[in-house]
C-alpha atoms as one frame of an Amber mdcrd trajectory, in Angstrom:
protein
   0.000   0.000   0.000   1.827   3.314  -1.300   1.487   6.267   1.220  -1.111
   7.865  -0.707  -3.873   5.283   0.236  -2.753   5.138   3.945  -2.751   9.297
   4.275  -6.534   8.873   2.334  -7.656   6.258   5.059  -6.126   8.266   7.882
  -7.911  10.819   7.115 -11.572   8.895   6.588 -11.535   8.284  10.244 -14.206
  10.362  12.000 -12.604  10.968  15.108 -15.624  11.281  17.165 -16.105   7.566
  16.553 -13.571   7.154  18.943 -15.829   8.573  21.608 -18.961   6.391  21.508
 -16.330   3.322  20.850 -14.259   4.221  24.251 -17.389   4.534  26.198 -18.992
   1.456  25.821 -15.599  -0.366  26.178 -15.667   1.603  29.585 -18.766   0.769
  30.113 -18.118  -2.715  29.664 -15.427  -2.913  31.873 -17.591  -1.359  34.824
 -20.295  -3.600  33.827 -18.108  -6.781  34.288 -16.400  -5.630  37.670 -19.491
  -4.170  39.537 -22.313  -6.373  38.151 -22.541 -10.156  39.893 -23.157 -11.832
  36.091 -22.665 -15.437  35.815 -19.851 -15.342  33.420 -18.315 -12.691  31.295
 -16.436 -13.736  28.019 -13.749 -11.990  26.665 -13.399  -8.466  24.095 -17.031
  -7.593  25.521 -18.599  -4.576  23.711 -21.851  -2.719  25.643 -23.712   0.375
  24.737 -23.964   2.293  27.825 -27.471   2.680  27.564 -28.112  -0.907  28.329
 -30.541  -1.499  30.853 -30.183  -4.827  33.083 -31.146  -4.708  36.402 -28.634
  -5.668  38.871 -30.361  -8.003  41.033 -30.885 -10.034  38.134 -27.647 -10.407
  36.261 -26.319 -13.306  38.395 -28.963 -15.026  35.506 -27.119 -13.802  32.950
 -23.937 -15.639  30.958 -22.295 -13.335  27.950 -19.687 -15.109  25.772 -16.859
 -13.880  24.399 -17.043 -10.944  21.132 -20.980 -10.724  22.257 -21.729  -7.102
  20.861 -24.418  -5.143  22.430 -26.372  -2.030  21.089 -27.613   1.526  21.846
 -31.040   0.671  24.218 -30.884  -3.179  24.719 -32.868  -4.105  27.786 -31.861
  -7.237  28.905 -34.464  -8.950  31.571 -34.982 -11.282  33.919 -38.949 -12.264
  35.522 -39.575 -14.359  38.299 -37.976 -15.740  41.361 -36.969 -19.229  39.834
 -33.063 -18.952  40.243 -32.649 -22.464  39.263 -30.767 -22.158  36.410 -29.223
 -19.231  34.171 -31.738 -16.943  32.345 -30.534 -15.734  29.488 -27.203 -16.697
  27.583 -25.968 -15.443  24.923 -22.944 -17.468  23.215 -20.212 -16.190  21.524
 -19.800 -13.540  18.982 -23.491 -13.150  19.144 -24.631  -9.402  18.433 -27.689
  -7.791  19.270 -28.469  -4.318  17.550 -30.133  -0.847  18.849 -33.045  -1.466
  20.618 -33.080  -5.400  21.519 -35.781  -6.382  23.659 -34.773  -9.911  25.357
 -37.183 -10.931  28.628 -36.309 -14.582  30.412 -38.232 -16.188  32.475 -37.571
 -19.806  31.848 -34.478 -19.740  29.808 -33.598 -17.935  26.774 -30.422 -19.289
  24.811 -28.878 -17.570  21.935 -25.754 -19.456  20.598 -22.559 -18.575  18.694
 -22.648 -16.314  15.593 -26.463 -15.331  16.167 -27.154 -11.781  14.400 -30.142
  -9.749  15.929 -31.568  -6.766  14.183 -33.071  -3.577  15.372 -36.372  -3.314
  17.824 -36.173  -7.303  17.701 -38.184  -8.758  20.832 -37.442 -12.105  21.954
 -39.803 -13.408  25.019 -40.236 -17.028  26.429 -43.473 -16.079  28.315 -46.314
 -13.873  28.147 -48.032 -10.812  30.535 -51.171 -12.202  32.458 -54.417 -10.615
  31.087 -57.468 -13.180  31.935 -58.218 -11.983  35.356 -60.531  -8.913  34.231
 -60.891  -7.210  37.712 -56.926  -6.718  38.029 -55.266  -4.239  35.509 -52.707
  -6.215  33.216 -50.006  -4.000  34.704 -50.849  -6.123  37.955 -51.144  -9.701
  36.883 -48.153 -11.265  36.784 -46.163 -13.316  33.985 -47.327 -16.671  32.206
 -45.426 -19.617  32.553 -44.241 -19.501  29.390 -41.359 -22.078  27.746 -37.769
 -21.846  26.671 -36.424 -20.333  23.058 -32.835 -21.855  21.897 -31.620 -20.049
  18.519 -28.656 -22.152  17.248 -26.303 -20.793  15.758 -25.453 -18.962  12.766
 -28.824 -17.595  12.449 -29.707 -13.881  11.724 -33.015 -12.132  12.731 -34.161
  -8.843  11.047 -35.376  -5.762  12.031 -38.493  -5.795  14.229 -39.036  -9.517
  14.228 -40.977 -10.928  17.508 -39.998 -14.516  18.732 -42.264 -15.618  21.670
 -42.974 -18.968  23.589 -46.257 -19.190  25.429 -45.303 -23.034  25.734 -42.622
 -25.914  25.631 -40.016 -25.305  23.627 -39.497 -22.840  20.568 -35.666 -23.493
  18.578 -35.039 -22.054  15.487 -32.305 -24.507  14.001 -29.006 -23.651  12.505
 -28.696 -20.601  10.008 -32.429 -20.084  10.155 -33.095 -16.642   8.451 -35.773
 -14.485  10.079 -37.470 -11.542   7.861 -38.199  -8.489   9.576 -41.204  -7.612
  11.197 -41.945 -11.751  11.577 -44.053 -13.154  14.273 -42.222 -16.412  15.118
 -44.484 -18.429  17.818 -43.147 -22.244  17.070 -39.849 -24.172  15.899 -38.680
 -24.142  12.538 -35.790 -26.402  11.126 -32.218 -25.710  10.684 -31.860 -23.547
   7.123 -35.456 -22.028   7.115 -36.219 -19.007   5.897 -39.040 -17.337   8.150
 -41.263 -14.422   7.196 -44.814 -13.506   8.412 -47.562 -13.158  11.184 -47.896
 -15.851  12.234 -44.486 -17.035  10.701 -44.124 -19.702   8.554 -41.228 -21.163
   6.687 -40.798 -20.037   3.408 -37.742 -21.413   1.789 -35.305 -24.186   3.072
 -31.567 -23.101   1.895 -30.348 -26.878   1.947 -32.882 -27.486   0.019 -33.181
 -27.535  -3.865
């Protein structure tokens, strides 16, 4: 590379990416030393705008490369402390405005790509009881989600459990703005409301 190219690419650097970039590495950093989480992987990258509630991140296992967005609310419902909450494996990244709420167990293994506004949820708000306000019933039991990895879900997709077990197999594809409410095999494509499979990618 002549000097040329590397004075042009020196001087495409916006130097007030550097800001945004050093504070959620800080913020990171504080986040792994002052917050009780199960387990912290390595080269962690947070927004600071993250909210996760303290008392709950001892629920909570982060792998290593996980890379997490402007507004992600991470949460945990219910006093079950059996087992962890909500993992997410490594290299996993979840963009501005991820909406992720455990109360069984939500897994998310290595290499999974969420979108923007995505809401993942393995149980439901109580509404049946008509003399309480829904703000005051509490949570269904719900079920578990497992995305395996490799798989990528777009921009404003919903993936919810009311029951059992939802898994979306390997490299699954969701669209955006899908409504996923049950499985789907490994190398689906997923689009709709309710979501269906629309294409298999090992398929001919």
């Amino acid at each position: 590379m002549d000097d040329g190219a590397i004075v042009n690419m020196t001087r495409s650097v916006d130097p007030l990416e550097i800001v945004p970039w050093g504070l959620s590495k800080l913020f990171a950093l504080w986040l792994r030393t002052t917050y009780p989480i199960a387990s912290v992987g390595r080269d962690l990258s947070v927004h600071y705008t993250l909210t996760l509630n303290r008392s709950m991140s001892p629920w909570l296992k982060l792998g290593n490369s996980v890379v997490i967005g402007k507004d992600v609310w991470l949460n945990v419902v219910g006093e079950d402390v059996g087992e962890l909450k909500v993992i997410i494996d490594d290299n996993c990244s979840l963009a501005a405005r991820t909406w992720i709420s455990a109360r069984n167990q939500i897994h998310i293994e290595r290499d999974v790509h969420l979108g923007p506004s995505v809401l993942i949820m393995d149980h439901n708000h109580g509404y049946e009881d008509t003399e309480l306000p829904i703000r005051d019933q509490p949570a269904t039991p719900g079920g578990k989600i497992r995305i395996e990895q490799e798989c990528s879900v777009g921009q404003g997709a919903a993936i919810m459990c009311s029951r059992g077990e939802l898994v979306l197999g390997r490299n699954c594809i969701v669209a955006p703005n899908a409504v996923v409410v049950r499985s789907a095999p490994a190398y689906s494509v997923i689009s709709g409301n309710p979501a269906r499979v629309v294409k298999r990618l090992d398929l001919p």
